[in-house]
N, C-alpha and C positions, 0 to 999 in steps of 0.2 A: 242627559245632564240633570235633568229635575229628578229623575228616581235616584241620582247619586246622591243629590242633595238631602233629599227626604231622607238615605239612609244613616247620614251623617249626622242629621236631625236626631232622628233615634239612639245614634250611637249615644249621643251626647246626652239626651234625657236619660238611658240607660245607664251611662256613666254617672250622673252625676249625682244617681239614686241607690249607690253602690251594686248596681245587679250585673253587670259585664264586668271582667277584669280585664283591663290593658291588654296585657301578651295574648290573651284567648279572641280578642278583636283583630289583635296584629296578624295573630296566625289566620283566624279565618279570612283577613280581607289580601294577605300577602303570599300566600299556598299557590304553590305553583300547580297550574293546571293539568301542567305534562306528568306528576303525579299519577293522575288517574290511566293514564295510557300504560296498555299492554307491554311486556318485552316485545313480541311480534309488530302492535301498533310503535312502538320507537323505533326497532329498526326500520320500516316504512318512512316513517317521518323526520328522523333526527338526522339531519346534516353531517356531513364528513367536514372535517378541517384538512387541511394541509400539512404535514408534519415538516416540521423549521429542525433541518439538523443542529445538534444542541452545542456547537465550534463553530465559530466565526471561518465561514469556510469564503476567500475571494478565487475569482475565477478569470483568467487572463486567456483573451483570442489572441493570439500570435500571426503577424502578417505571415502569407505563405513564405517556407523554410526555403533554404538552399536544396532542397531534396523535393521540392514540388509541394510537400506536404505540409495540411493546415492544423497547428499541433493547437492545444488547448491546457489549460495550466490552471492544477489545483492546487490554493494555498492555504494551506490552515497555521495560523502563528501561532508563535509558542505559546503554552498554559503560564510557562515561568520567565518572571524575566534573565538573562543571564545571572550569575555573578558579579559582583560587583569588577568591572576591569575587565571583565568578557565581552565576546557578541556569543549571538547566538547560531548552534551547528546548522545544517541541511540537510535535509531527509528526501532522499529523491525517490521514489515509485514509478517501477516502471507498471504495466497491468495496470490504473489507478482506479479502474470500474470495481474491479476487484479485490484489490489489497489497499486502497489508498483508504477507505470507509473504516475496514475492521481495525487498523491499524491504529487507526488515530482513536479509535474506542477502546480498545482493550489496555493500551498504554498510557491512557493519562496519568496517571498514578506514579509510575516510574519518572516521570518530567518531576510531579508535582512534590513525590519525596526525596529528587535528585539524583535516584537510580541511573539516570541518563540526563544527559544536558540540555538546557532549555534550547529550543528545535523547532523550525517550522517543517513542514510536511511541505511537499513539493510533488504533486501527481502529475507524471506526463503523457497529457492525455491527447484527443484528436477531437478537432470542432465535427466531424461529421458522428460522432457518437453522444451527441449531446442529449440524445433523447434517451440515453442510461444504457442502451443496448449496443454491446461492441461486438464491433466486427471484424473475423479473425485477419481478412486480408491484411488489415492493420500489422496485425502481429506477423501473420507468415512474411512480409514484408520488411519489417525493422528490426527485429530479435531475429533472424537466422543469416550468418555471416558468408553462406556461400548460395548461389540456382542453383536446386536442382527440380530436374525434370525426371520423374518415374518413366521406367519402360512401359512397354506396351501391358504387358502381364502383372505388371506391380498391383498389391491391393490399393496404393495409394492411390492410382488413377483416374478413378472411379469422384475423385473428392477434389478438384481442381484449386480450392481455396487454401489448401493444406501444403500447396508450393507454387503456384503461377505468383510469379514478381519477387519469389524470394530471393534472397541474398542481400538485401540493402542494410545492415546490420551498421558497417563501416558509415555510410551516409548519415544513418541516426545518430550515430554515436558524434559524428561530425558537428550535428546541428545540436545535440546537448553541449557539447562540448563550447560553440562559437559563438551558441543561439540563447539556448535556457539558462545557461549557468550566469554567461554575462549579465541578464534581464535581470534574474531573481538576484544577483549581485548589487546589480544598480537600483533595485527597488529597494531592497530591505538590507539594514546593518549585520551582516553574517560574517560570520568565521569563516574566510576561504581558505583555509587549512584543513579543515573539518566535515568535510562532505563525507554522505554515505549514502551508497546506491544499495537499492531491493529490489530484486526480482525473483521470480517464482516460475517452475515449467520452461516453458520458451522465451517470456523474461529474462528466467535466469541463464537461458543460456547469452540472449545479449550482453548480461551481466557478468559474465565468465569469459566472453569476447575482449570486454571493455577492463576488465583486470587482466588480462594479459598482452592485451593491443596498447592500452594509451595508461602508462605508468604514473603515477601524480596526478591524476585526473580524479579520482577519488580517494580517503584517506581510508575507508573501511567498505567491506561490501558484505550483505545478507543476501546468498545464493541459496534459493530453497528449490530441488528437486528438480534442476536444470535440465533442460534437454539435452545433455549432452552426445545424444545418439545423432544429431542431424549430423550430416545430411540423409544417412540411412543408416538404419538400424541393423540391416542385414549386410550390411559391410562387417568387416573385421574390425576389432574398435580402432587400430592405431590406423585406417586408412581413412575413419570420419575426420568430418573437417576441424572440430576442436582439439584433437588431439595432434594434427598436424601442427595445426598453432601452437601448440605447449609445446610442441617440440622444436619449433621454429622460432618462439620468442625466447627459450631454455637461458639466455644468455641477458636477458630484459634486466636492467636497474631500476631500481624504483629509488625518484629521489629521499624518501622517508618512509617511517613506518608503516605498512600497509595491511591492514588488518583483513582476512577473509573469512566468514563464519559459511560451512556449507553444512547442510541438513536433508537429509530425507528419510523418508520413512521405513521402517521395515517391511512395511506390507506393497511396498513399490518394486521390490525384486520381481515381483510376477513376471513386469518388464525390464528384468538386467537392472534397473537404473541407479538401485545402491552397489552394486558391481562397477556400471561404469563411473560413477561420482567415487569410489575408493580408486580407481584407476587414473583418473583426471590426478586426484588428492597427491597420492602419490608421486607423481608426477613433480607434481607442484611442490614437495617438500623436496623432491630431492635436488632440487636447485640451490639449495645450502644459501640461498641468498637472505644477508641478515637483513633488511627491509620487509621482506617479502616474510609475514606468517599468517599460517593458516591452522583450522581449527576444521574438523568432522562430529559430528554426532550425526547417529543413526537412530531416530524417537521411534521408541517400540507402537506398536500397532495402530501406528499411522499410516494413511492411506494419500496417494497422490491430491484426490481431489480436496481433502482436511487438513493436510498438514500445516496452513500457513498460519493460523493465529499462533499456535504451541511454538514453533518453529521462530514465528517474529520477536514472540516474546522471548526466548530463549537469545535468541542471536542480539537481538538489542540491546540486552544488559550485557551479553557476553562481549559483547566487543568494546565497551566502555567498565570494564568487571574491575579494573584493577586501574582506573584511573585514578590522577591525585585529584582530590577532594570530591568524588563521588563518596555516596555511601553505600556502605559494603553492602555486598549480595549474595545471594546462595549459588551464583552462578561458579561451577567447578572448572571454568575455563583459561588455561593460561597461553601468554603471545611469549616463554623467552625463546 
């Protein structure tokens, strides 16, 4: 304390004898000492923070479902608020570890110039994946609509997570349907007309279940690169089990307009799967049902594991492309 004092003593006869200038006092008594430290010596020393995603993201535990399972609920509100005389739409994520993050980053833009409608994001996720790592039983579990068990010889056998407990597809759907939609209903002022479900891989194949199983349950759906080979790939395609159902639900009404955007990639034929997704498509238009449109693109030198940000983006604008009072888009998609 007393050598500070002396030094302040000094400063002041110095100053008052015009031989220090102000700022050359401030700088040398206010220089940050970490200055003098090494890059090596900083990374040593300097502290990590915590990075705060930059969306008000809330996070909802769900008591256990009708289906035994503890789902967990991400929510990010809209960037905009509706229109004046509006609520706002629902953006449901299936995968949410995965697609729910990019999603909501790559698209603020289109909310914020009204490319698409003010929207909260709805990620349905599981409280036992909370420490960011998912687990596929999750998914072989709720995305695949029928068991199966591989033969003895099958390569699949070898992988027991890849179908022990699958088929519960229908259940899931059940508990979105009875469980989350009511919830996020009764919390937040949305547009229940207006829901839109995304799924991706074996998402998408729940998402392809759930537009041909439960009619009016969603108003639009982004099916990116669905599985639609389960139950097996090395069956014939019209004996897997999505195509049984396309062919089983053939005659399905939908109370209103039901918009479906599918996508994959070119470089996914490796495994059939823009064969089979032209197959499904097909399918699906020739039900001449005026409710029911659907929309393909095939994004050139995409690959299964990249396709979903190009793909979100795309299917997002495209399925709101020709709404009244959006603004216009380059998107070359039409529903007549």
């Amino acid at each position: 304390m007393i050598a500070v004092c002396k030094m302040i003593d000094k400063f002041n006869t110095l100053f008052k004898a015009g031989s220090l200038a102000l700022p050359a006092f401030f700088l040398f008594i206010f220089s940050p000492l970490s200055s003098a430290q090494t890059p090596a010596e900083l990374a040593e020393n300097l502290p990590a923070k915590n990075f705060d995603y930059p969306w008000d993201v809330k996070v909802f535990d769900l008591p256990t479902s009708s289906n035994g399972i503890n789902y967990r609920l991400y929510v990010r509100p809209p960037i905009e608020p509706p229109e004046e005389g509006q609520k706002s739409s629902t953006f449901y994520f299936l995968d949410p570890l995965a697609l729910f993050t990019p999603a909501a980053a790559v698209s603020y833009n289109y909310e914020y110039f009204n490319y698409t409608p003010s929207a909260y994001f709805v990620g349905i996720g599981y409280q036992d994946e909370a420490d960011g790592d998912w687990k596929e039983a999750n998914r072989t579990r709720d995305y695949t609509p029928t068991s199966f068990t591989p033969p003895e010889d099958h390569f699949l056998r070898s992988n027991p997570v890849d179908y022990e407990n699958s088929g519960g597809a229908d259940a899931f759907l059940d508990v979105v349907r009875d469980e989350v939609i009511p919830f996020i209903e009764a919390k937040y002022d949305v547009d229940d007309e207006d829901r839109v479900l995304i799924g991706k891989s074996m998402s998408g194949l729940a998402a392809t279940h759930a537009l041909m199983t439960r009619p009016g349950m969603f108003k639009r759906y982004l099916i990116i690169s669905p599985s639609i080979w389960w139950d097996d790939f090395l069956y014939p395609r019209m004996d897997r089990s999505t195509m049984k159902t396309a062919e089983a639900t053939k005659d399905t009404e939908y109370p209103f307009e039901t918009r479906a955007y599918f996508a994959v990639g070119d470089a996914e034929e490796r495994m059939s799967l823009v064969t089979d997704v032209y197959v499904l498509f097909n399918a699906l238009q020739r039900r001449f049902n005026p409710n029911l449109k659907v929309n393909l693109e095939v994004l050139p030198d995409e690959l299964h594991e990249g396709i979903f940000p190009n793909a979100f983006m795309r299917g997002i604008v495209g399925v709101y492309a020709d709404e009244e009072g959006r603004r216009s888009s380059a998107s070359k998609l039409t529903w007549d």
